[in-house]
N, C-alpha and C positions, 0 to 999 in steps of 0.2 A: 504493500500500500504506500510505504514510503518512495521509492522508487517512482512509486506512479503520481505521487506528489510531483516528485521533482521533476516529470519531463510536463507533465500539466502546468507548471510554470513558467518551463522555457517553450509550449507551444504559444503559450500567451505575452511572454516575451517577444516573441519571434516576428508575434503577429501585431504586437505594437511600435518595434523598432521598423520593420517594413510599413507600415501604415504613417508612422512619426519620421521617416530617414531624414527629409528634406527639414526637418528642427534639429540642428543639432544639439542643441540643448536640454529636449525632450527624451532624444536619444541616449544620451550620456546618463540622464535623471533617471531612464529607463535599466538599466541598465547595471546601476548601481544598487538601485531598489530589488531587481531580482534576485543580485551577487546577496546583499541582506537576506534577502528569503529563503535562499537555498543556506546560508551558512546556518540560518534557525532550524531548518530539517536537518540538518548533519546533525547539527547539536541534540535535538531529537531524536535523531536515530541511536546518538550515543557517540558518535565518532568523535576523536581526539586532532587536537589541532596538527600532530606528527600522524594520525590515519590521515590527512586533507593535504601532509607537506609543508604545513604553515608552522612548524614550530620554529625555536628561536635555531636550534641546528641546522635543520633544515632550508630555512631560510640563509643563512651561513655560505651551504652547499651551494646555491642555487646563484647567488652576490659572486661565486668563482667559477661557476661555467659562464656567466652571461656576456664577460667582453668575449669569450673565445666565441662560443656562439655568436654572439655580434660582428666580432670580427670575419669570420666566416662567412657571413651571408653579406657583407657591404661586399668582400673581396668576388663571391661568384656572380652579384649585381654587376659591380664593375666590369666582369668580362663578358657578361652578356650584355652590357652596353656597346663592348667592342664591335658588336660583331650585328649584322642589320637584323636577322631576324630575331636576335633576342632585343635590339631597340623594340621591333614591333610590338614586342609583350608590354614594353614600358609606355605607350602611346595609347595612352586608358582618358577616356575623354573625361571617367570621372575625375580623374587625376592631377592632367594637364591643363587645365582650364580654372584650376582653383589660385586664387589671389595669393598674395603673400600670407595673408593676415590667416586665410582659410587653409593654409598649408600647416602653418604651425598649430592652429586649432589641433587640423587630424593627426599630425606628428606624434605632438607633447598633450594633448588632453583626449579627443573622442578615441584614438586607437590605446592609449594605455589603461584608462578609467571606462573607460567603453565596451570599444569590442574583447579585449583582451582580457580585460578584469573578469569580467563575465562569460566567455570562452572559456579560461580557463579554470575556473572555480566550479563552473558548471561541469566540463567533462574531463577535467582529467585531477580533479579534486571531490565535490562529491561525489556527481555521479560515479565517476570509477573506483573511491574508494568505498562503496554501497555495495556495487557489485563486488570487488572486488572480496569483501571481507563473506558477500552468500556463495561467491559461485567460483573463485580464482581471479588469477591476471589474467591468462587469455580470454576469459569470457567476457571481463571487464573491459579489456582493452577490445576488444570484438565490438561489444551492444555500444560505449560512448563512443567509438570511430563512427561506427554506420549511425549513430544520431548527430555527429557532428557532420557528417557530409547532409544528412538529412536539414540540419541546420541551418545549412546554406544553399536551398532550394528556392525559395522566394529571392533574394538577393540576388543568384543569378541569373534572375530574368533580365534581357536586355542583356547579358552580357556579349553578343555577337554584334551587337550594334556599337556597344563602346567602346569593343577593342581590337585593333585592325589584327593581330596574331590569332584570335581569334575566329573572325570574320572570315579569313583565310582559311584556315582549316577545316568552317563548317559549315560556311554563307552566312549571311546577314540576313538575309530575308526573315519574316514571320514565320515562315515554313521551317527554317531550318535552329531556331530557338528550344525547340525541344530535346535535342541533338546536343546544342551546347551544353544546356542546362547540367542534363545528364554525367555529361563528361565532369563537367566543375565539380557537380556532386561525387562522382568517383575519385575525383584528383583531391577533395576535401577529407573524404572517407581515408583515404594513403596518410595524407598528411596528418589524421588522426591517429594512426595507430604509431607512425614518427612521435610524435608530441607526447601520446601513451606511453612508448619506449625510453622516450627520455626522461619522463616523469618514475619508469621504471627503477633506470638504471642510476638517476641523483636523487632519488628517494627526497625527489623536491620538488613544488609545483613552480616556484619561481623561477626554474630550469626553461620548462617548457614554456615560461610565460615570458621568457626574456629571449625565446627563439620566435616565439607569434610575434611578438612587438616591432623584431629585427628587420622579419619580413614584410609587415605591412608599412611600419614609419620608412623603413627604407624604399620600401616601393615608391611609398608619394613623395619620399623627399627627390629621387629620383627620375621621376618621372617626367620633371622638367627639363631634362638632361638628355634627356632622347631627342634628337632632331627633330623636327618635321619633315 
């Protein structure tokens, strides 16, 4: 029943961050308010702030992978800026079109207190350590991956139309949206059971929360970096 707490809050999450996208500020509020709800069901279900990764060790752990991980992914950005078709992945209209003032917004507040905070508290903190204390790690790492690709089902709408790497691979047209979608969801599901894995192996959430950050604030901070 707990369990089914927690995804009945992130469906209604889900469905008010897509309905709110365009406020950022709603979004953020959103966001925050659900990271609150879910850490009240942890605590009700019993779980310990080192079952979630958040203890003071843990936390510790997680403060010493985060430049390597950062570093890592500014360093594979950069070479796939080298090279034209990974520009094309960076040429996201959500991206490239945003102001100074709305770069740093998504940078340093909606991707870290936002999407992140809430991503990752959600699945690779409670929900996985729920599952993982009835059913194992791989079951755990299994059911929050395919709810995190599930996750980002809505959001990818449209995404064949904002992003020419995209658009390329699977048409832009109306017709061919169901196709992308799909795929994002798949490529999200991967990158969940990544983020699983690493939340595994640093017995830390801040781990995995300092590799989602890396990839999205560096996306957009990059993005204007890409040609036209």
């Amino acid at each position: 029943m707990r369990i089914v707490v927690v995804v009945f809050v992130l469906v209604a999450a889900n469905l008010l961050n897509n309905w709110l996208a365009r406020d950022p500020y709603a979004y953020v509020l959103t966001c925050v308010t659900a990271t609150a709800v879910l850490l009240l069901i942890a605590r009700w279900d019993g779980l310990t702030s080192a079952d979630l990764g958040l203890d003071a060790a843990a936390v510790r752990r997680g403060l010493r992978w985060a430049p390597f991980l950062a570093g890592a992914v500014l360093i594979v950005f950069l070479l796939l800026l080298a090279v034209p078709a990974g520009r094309e992945a960076f040429r996201d209209a959500r991206a490239v079109d945003l102001s100074a003032g709305q770069l740093v917004w998504r940078v340093f507040v909606r991707v870290p207190f936002g999407t992140v905070l809430l991503e990752e508290v959600a699945f690779r903190g409670v929900l996985w350590a729920m599952l993982r204390r009835r059913y194992g790690t791989a079951w755990a790492t299994a059911v929050s991956s395919l709810l995190f690709g599930l996750w980002h089902l809505l959001p990818s709408r449209g995404l064949n139309r904002s992003n020419p790497a995209v658009a390329t691979a699977f048409g832009s047209g109306s017709a061919d949206a169901a196709a992308s979608v799909a795929a994002a969801v798949v490529a999200m599901v991967a990158a969940g059971v990544i983020l699983c894995e690493l939340r595994r192996r640093s017995d830390s959430l801040p781990a995995p929360a300092a590799l989602h950050w890396s990839v999205n604030g560096f996306g957009y901070a990059l993005a204007g970096a890409a040609p036209g």
